[in-house]
PLY file of the C-alpha trace (Angstrom):
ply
format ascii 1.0
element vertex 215
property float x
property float y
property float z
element edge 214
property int vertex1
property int vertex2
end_header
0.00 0.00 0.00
3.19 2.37 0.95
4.37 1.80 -2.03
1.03 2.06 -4.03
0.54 5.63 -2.65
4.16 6.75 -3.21
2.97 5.45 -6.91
0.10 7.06 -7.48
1.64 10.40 -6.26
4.10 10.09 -8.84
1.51 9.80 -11.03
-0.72 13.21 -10.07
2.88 14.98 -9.73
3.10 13.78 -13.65
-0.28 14.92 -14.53
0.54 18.21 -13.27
3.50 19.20 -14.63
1.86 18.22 -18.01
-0.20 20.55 -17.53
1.78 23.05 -16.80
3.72 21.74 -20.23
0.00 22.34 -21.89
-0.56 26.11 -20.00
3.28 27.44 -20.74
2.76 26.53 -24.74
-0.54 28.60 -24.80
0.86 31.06 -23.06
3.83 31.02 -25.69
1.26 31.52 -28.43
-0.43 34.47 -26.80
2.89 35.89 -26.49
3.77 35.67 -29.92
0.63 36.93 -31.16
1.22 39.85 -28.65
4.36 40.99 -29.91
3.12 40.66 -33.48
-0.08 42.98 -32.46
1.99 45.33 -30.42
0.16 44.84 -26.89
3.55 45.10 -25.35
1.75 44.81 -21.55
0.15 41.72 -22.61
3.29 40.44 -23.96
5.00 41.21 -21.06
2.51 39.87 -19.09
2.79 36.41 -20.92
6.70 36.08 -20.33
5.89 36.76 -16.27
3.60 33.66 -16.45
5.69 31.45 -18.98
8.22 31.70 -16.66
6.79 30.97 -14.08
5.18 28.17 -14.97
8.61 26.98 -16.75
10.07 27.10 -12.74
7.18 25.07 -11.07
7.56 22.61 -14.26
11.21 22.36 -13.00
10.49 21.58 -9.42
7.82 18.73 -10.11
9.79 17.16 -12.54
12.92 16.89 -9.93
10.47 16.07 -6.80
8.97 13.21 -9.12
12.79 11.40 -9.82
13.16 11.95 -6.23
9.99 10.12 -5.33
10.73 7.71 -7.75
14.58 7.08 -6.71
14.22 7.04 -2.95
11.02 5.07 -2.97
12.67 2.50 -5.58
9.23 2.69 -7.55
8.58 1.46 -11.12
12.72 0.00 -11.44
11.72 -1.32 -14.85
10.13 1.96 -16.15
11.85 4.49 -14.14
14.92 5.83 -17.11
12.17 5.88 -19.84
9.60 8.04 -17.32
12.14 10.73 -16.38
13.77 11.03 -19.98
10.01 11.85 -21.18
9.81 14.21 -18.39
12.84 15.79 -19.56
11.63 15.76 -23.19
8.47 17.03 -21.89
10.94 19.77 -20.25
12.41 21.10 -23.07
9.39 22.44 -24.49
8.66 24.95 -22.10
12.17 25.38 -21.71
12.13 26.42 -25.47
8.72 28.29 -25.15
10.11 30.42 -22.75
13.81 31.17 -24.19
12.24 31.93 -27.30
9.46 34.35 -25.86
12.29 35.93 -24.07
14.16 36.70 -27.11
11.70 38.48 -28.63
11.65 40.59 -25.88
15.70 41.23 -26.09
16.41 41.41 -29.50
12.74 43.27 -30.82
12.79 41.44 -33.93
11.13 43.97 -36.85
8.53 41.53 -38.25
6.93 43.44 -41.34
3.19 42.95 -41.36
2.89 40.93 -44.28
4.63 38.21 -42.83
1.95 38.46 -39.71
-0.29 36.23 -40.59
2.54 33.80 -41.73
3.66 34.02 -38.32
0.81 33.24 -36.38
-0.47 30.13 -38.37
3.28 28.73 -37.77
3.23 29.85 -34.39
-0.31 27.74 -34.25
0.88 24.84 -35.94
3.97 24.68 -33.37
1.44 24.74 -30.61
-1.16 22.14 -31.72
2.10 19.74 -32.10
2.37 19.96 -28.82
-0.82 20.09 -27.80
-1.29 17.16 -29.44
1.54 15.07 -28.09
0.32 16.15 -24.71
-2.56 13.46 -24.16
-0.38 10.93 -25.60
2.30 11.08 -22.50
-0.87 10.82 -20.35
-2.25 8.11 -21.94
1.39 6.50 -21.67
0.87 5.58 -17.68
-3.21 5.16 -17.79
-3.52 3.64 -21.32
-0.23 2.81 -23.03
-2.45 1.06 -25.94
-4.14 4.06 -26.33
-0.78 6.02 -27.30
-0.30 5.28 -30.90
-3.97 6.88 -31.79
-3.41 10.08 -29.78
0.03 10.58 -31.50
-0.29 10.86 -35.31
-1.62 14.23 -34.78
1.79 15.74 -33.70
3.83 14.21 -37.10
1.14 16.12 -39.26
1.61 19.30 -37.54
4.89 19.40 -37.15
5.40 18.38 -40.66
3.01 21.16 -41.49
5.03 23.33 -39.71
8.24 22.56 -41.52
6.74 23.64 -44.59
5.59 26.06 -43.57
8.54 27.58 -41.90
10.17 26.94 -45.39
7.52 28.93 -47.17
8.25 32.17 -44.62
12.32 32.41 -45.35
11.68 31.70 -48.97
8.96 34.80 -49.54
11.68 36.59 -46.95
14.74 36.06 -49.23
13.12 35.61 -52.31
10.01 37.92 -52.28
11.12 40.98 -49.77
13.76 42.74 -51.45
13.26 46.22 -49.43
14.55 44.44 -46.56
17.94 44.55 -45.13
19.93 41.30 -45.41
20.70 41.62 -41.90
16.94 41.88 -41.99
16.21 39.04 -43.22
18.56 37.09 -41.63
16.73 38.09 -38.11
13.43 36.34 -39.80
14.92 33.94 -40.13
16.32 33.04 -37.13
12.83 34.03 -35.56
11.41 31.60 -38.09
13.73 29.16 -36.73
12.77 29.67 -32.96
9.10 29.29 -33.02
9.90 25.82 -35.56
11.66 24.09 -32.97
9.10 23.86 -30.44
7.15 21.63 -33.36
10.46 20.11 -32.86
11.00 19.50 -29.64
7.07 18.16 -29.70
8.29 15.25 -32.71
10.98 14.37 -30.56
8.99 13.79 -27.39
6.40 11.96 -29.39
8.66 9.65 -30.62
10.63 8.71 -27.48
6.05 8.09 -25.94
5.85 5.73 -29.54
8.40 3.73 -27.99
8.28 3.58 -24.86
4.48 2.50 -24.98
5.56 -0.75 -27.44
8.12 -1.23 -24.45
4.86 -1.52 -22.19
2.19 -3.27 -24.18
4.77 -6.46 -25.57
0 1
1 2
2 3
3 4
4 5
5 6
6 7
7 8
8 9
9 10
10 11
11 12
12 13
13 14
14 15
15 16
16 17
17 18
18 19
19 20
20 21
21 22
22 23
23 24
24 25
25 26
26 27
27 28
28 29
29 30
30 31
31 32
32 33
33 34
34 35
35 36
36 37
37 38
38 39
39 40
40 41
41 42
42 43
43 44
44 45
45 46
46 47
47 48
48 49
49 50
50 51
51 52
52 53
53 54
54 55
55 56
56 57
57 58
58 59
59 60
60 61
61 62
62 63
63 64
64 65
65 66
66 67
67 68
68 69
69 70
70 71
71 72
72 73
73 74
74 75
75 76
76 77
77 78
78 79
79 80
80 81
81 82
82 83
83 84
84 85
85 86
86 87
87 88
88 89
89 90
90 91
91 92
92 93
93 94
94 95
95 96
96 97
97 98
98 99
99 100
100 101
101 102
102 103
103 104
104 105
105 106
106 107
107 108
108 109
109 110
110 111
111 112
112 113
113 114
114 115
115 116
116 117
117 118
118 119
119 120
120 121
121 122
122 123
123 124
124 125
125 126
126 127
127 128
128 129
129 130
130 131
131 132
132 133
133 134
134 135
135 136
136 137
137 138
138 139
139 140
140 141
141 142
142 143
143 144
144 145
145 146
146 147
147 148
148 149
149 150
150 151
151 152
152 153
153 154
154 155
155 156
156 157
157 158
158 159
159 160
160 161
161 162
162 163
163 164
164 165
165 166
166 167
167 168
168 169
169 170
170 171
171 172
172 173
173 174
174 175
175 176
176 177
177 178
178 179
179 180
180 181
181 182
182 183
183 184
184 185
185 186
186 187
187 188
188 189
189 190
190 191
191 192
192 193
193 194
194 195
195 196
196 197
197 198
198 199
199 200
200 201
201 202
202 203
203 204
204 205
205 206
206 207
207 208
208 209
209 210
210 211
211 212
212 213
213 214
C-alpha cells in the first residue's frame, strides 16, 4: 500500500506538470501573437507567467525522480519516465527562451509576414498540444498512445513547410529588406519551428516507450 501511494503520487505529480507543459505553450502563443499585435503589456505579461510556470515545471519534474529514486518505484520503467519528463521539459524550456528573445532582441517583423507568423506559431502549438494526451495516456492507457500521437507528425510536418515557405517569400520575395533583416526572420522563423520540434521528438521517445509496455 506504501508503495502504491508513493505510486500514485508520482503519477498526479506527472499529470501536473503536463499541464503546466499544456498552459506554458498557450501562453507562448499568446505571447507571440502579442508581440506581433503590439500589446507590449500583454506580452509582457505572458513572459511573467511562462516563466513561471517553466520554474514550477522544474520543481515537479525533480520532486517526481526523487519520489521515484528514494522510494525505488517502477525499477523497470523508471529511465524511460524521467527522460520523457525531460523531453516534456524542453518544451517549455524552449517556449520560454524563445518568448524571451523576442523581448531582447525586438525582432522587426513586417506585417505581411503576420499572418505567416501566427499560423506557424499555431501549428507549433497544436504539435504539442497534441503530443500532450499521448504522455498521459502513456501511464493510464499505453495502448491508447499510438492513436493520440499521429496528430503531432502532421503538424509538425506542417510546420516545416511552412517555416520553409516564410524564409523563402523573406529572401526571395522581400527585397526592401535589409539582409541583416532578413537574416533576423529567419532566425525568428527558426525559434518558433523548434518547439514543433522538440514536440516530434517527445512523441517519438512516448511511440516507444508504450511498445516497451504493451509487448
Amino acid at each position: 500500500m506504501f508503495t502504491l501511494r508513493h505510486a500514485n503520487k508520482s503519477i498526479q505529480l506527472i499529470e501536473s506538470f503536463i499541464d503546466h507543459i499544456d498552459k506554458g505553450i498557450l501562453i507562448f502563443r499568446e505571447g507571440v501573437f502579442n508581440y506581433l499585435d503590439g500589446n507590449n503589456n500583454s506580452f509582457l505579461d505572458n513572459l511573467k507567467t511562462l516563466s513561471s510556470l517553466e520554474t514550477e515545471a522544474d520543481i515537479m519534474r525533480r520532486k517526481v525522480e526523487n519520489i521515484l529514486y528514494t522510494q525505488s518505484l517502477m525499477p523497470q520503467l523508471r529511465g524511460d519516465i524521467m527522460r520523457l519528463m525531460e523531453e516534456l521539459d524542453n518544451i517549455i524550456d524552449l517556449a520560454k527562451k524563445n518568448l524571451y528573445q523576442f523581448d531582447v532582441e525586438i525582432p522587426f517583423i513586417p506585417h505581411e509576414l503576420h499572418q505567416d507568423m501566427k499560423k506557424l506559431t499555431d501549428l507549433a502549438v497544436a504539435s504539442c498540444e497534441s503530443v500532450l494526451p499521448a504522455a498521459r495516456a502513456y501511464f493510464r492507457e499505453p495502448e491508447a498512445v499510438k492513436e493520440k500521437i499521429h496528430r503531432t507528425y502532421l503538424y509538425e510536418k506542417e510546420a516545416d513547410k511552412l517555416a520553409d515557405a516564410i524564409k523563402r517569400k523573406v529572401f526571395h520575395d522581400m527585397p526592401n529588406l535589409k539582409l541583416s533583416e532578413k537574416f533576423h526572420l529567419r532566425y525568428f522563423t527558426l525559434h518558433i519551428e523548434t518547439i514543433s520540434d522538440a514536440a516530434e521528438k517527445a512523441a517519438d521517445l512516448i511511440s516507444i516507450m508504450a511498445i516497451k509496455r504493451t509487448i
